[in-house]
N, C-alpha and C positions, 0 to 999 in steps of 0.2 A: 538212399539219401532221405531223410528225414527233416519235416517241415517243422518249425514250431509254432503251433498257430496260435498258443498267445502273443508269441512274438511279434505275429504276422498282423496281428489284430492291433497290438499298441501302435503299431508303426502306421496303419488305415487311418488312427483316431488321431496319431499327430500329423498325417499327411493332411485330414480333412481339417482339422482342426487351423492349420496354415492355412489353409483356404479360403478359408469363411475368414481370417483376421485380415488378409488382404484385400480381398471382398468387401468388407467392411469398410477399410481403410479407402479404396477406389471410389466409393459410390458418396464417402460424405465429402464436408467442406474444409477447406483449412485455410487457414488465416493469411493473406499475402502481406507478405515484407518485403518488403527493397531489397533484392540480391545482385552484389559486384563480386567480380572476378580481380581479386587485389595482384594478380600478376602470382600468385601461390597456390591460393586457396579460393572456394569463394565464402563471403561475407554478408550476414543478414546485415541489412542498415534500418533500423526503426525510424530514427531520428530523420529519413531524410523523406519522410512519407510525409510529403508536403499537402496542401489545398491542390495546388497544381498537378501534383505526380498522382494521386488519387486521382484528379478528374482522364487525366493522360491515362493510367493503364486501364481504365474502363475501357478508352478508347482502342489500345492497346489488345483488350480482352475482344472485346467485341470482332474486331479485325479478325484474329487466328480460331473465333468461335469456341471461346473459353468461357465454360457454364460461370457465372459467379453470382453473387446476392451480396448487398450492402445491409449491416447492423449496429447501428450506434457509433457511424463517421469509420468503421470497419470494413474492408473488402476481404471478401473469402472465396475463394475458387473452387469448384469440388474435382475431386479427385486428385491425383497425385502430378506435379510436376516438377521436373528432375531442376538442379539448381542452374545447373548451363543454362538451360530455358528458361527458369525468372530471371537469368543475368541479363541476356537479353530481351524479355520483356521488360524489367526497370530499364535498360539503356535507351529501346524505343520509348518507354514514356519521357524520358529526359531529354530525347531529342524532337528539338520543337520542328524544324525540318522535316524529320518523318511525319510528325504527327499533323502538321499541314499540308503535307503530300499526298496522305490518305483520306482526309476531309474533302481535300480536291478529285479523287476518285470516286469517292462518293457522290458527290454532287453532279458529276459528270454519268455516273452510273443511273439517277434518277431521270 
């Protein structure tokens, strides 16, 4: 049985090479948009990234302990979250319910 080792070497350089682009991709920031579940698919919403909803998924962020940074009326989250989970992160900022629910926990937690 005979190895091929440049074979063996190209497949090392794209294995690491996957690596480090994931790596990469995990550690920076990306930009949060309003994601809904339309009953199909789900769907970035720009437009519905209100004053309100901005101040809600901070609060939103904060709660599940989700790194993020604000730039020029922008929220950006770092690292990678799957769309199920921004769907439900924008439904908790919409829901004013929850987001008094947890204020109230807070406050109770001080």
């Amino acid at each position: 049985m005979s190895i091929n080792l440049d074979l063996l070497k190209k497949h090392h350089y794209i294995f690491f090479a996957l690596l480090l682009l994931l790596g990469c991709k995990h550690n920076s920031y990306n930009e949060y948009i309003p994601t809904y579940f339309d009953g199909v698919t789900f769907v970035k919403s720009p437009d519905s990234l209100t004053e309100s909803h901005r101040t809600n998924i901070e609060k939103v962020f904060l709660h599940y302990k989700v790194n993020f940074k604000k730039e020029n009326n922008r929220i950006f989250y770092k690292g990678i979250i799957d769309d199920e989970t921004l769907s439900n992160y924008s439904t908790k900022a919409n829901d004013t319910a929850w987001i008094k629910s947890q204020l109230l926990l807070f406050e109770k937690s001080k």
